[in-house]
Backbone as CSV, one residue per row, in Angstrom:
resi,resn,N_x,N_y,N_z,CA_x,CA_y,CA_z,C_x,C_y,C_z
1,UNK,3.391,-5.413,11.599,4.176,-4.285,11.152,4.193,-4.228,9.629
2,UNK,2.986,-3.602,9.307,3.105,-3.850,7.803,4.039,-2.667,6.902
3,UNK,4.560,-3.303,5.973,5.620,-2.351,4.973,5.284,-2.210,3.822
4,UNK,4.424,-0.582,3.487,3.820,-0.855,2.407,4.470,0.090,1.086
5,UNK,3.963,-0.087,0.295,5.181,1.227,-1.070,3.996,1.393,-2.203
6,UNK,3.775,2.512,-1.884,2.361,3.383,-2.992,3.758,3.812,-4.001
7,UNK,3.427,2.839,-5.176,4.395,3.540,-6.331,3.184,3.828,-7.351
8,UNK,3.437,5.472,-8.204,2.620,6.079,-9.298,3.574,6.681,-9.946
9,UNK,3.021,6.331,-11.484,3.761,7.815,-12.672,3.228,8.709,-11.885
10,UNK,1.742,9.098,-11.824,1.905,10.747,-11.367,2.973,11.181,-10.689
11,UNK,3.468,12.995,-10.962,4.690,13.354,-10.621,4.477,13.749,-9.340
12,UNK,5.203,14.453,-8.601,5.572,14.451,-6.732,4.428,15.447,-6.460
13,UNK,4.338,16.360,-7.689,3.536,17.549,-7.409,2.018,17.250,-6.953
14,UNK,1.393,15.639,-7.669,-0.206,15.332,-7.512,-0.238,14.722,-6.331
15,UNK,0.559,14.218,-5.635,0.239,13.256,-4.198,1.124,14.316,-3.186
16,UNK,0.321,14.309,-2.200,0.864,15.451,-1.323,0.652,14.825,-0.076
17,UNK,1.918,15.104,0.819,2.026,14.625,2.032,0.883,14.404,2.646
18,UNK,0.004,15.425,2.777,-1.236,14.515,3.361,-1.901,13.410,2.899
19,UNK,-1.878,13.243,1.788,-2.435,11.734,1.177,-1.657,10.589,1.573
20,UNK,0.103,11.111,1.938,0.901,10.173,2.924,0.310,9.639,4.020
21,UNK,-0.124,10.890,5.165,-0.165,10.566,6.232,-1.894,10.049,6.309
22,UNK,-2.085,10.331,5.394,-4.354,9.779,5.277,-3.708,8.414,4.796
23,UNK,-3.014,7.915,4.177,-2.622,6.348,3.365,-1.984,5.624,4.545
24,UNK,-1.349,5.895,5.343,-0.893,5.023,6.476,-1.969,4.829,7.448
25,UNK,-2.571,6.420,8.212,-3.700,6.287,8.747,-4.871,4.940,8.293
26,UNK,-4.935,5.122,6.929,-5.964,4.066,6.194,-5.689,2.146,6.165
27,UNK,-4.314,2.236,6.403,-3.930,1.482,6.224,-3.766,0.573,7.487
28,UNK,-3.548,1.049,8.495,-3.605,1.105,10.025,-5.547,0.573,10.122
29,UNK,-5.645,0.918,9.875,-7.424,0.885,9.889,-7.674,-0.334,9.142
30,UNK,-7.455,-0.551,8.221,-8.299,-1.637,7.242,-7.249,-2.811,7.001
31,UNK,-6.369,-2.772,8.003,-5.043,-3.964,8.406,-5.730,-4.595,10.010
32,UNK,-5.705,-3.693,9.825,-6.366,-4.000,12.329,-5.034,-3.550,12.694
33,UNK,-4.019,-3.112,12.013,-2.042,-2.704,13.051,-2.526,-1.176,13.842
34,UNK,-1.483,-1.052,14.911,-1.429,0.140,15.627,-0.449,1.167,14.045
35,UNK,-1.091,1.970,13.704,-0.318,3.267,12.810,1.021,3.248,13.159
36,UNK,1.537,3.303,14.418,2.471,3.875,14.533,3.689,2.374,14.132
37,UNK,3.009,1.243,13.888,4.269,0.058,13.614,4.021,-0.425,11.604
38,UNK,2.873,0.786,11.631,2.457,0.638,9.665,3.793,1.680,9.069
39,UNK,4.932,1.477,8.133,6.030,1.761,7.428,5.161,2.240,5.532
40,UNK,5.090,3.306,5.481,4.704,3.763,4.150,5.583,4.779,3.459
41,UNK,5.932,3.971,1.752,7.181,4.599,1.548,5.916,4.802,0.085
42,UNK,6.162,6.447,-0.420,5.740,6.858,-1.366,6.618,7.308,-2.873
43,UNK,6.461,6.178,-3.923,7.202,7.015,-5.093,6.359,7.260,-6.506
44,UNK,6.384,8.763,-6.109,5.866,9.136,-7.632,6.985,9.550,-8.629
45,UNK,6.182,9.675,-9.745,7.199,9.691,-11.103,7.869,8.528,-11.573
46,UNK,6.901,6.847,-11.194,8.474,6.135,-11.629,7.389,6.000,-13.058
47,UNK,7.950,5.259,-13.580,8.122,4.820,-15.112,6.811,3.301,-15.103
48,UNK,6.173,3.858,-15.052,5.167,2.661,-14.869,4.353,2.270,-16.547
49,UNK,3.484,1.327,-16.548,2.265,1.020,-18.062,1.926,0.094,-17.417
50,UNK,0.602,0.139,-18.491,0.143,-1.258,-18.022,-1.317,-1.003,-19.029
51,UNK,-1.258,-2.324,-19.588,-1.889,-2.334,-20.875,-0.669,-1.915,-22.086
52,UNK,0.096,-1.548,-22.254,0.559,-0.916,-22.927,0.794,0.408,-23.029
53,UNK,0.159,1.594,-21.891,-0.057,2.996,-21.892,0.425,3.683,-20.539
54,UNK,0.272,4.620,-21.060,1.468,5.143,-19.358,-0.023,6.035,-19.093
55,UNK,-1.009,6.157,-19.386,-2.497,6.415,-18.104,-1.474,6.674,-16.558
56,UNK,-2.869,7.735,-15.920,-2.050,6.865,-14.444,-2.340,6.077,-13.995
57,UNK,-1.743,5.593,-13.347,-1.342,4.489,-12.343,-0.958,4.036,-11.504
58,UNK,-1.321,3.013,-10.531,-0.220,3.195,-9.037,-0.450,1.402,-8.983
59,UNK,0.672,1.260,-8.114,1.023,0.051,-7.712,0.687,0.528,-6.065
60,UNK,-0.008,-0.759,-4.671,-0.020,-0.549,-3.825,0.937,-2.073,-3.326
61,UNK,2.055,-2.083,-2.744,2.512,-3.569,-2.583,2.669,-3.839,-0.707
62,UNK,1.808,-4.556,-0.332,1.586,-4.450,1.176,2.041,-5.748,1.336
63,UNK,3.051,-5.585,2.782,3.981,-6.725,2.891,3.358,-7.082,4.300
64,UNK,2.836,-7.746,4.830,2.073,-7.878,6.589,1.800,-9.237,7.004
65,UNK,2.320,-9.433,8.205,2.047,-10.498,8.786,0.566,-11.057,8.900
66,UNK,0.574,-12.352,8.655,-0.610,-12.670,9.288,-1.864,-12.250,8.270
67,UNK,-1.658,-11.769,6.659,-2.439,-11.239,5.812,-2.601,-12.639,4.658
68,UNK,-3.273,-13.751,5.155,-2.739,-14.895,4.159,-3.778,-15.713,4.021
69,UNK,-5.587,-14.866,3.772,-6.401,-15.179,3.285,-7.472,-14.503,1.956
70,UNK,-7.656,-14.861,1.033,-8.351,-14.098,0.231,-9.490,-13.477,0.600
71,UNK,-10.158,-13.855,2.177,-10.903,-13.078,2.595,-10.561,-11.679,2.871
72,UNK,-9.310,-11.452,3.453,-8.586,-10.848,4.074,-8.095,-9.500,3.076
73,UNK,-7.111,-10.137,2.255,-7.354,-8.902,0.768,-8.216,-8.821,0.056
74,UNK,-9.196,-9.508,0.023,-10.346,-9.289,-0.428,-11.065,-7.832,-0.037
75,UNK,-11.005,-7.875,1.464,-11.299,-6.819,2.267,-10.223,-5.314,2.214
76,UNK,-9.088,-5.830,1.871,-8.431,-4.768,2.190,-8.619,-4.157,0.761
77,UNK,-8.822,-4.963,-0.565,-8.518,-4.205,-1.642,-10.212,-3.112,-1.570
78,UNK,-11.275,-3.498,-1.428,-12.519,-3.403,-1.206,-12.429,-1.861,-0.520
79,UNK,-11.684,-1.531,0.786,-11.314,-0.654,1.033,-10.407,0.425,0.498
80,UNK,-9.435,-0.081,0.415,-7.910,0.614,0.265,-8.458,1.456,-1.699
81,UNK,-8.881,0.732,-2.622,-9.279,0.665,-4.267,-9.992,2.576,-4.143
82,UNK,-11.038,2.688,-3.072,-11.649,3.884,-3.191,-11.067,4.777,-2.397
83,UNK,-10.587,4.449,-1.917,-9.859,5.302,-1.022,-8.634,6.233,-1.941
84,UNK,-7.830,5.069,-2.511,-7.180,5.139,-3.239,-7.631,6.546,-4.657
85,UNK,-8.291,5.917,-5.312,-9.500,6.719,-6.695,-9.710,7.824,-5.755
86,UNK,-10.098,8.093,-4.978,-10.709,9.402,-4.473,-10.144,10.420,-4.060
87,UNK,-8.875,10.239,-3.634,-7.621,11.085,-3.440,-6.416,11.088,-4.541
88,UNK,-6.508,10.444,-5.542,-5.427,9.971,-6.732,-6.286,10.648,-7.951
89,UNK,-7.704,10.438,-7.933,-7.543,10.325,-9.119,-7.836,9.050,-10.081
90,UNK,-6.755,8.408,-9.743,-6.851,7.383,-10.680,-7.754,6.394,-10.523
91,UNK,-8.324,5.696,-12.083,-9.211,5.314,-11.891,-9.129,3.666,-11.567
92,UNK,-9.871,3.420,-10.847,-10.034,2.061,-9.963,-9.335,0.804,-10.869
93,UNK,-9.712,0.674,-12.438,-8.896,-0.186,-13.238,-7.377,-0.114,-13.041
94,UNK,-6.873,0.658,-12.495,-5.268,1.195,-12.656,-4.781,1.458,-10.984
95,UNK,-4.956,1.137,-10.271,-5.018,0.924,-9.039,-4.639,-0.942,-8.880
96,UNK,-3.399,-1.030,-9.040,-2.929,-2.457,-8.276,-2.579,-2.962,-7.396
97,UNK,-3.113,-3.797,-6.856,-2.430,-3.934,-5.127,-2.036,-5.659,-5.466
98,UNK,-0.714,-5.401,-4.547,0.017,-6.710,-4.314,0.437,-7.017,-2.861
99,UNK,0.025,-8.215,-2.129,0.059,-8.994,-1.287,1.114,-9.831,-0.636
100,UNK,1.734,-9.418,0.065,2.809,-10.302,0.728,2.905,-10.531,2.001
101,UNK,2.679,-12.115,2.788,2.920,-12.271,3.991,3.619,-13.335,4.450
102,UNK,4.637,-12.629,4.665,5.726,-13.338,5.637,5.785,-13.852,6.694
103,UNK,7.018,-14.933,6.627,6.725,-15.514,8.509,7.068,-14.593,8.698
104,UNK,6.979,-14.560,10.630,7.379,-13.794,11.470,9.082,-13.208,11.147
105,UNK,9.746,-14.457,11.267,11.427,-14.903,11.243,12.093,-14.018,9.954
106,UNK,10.970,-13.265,9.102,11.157,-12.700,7.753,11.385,-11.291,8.014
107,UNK,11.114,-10.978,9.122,10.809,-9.114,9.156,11.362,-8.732,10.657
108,UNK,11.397,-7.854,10.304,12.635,-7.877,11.698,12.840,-5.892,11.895
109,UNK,12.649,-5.397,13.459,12.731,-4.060,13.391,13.617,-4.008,15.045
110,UNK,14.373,-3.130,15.052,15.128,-2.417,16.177,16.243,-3.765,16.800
111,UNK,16.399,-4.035,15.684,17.301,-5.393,15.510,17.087,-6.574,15.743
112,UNK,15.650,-6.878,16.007,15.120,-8.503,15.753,14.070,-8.448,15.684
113,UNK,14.544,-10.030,14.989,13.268,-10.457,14.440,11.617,-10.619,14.990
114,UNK,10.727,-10.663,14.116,9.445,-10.501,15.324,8.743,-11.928,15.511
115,UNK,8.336,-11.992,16.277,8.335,-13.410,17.323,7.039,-13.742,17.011
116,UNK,6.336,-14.740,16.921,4.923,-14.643,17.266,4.577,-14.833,18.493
């Protein structure tokens, strides 16, 4: 059940719900999860830099079980990076993705926790 959060300066107006529902779709895909247990929360306009310059930019921070080899994001960034650039815009240097996988005992939906 991965929980992921596409944060960009670009404002609400450049990312449009369908790039929502194509970014979960994508994400569902290049995770191996069923879509419908992938959680994608989108914020544009925050206050981002990096280098020193407000360029755009996006943060991708994917939280998923069972994601706890560098083969593994290796693969997903490999995917997710153009996918990303090709519907954003932004260019592949400015595109960050961050990695988090939790035990099971960590994440928890419809009031418990998930089991292995």
């Amino acid at each position: 059940m991965p929980i992921v959060l596409f944060k960009t300066n670009l404002p609400n107006d450049k990312i449009s719900h369908e790039f929502h529902k194509q970014l979960s779709a994508k994400l569902a895909e290049v995770l191996g999860k069923k879509e419908e247990r992938v959680s994608v929360t989108v914020e544009c306009g925050a206050r981002l830099c990096r280098g020193g310059n407000f360029d755009p930019i996006c943060e991708l921070h994917i939280i998923s079980l069972y994601l706890n080899t560098s083969t593994q994001t290796q693969a997903a960034t490999t995917a997710l990076t153009p996918f990303i650039t090709q519907h954003t815009h932004i260019p592949a240097n400015r595109v960050v993705l961050s990695f988090q996988a939790p035990e099971p005992f960590m994440v928890a939906i419809d009031g418990k926790v998930v089991q292995r």
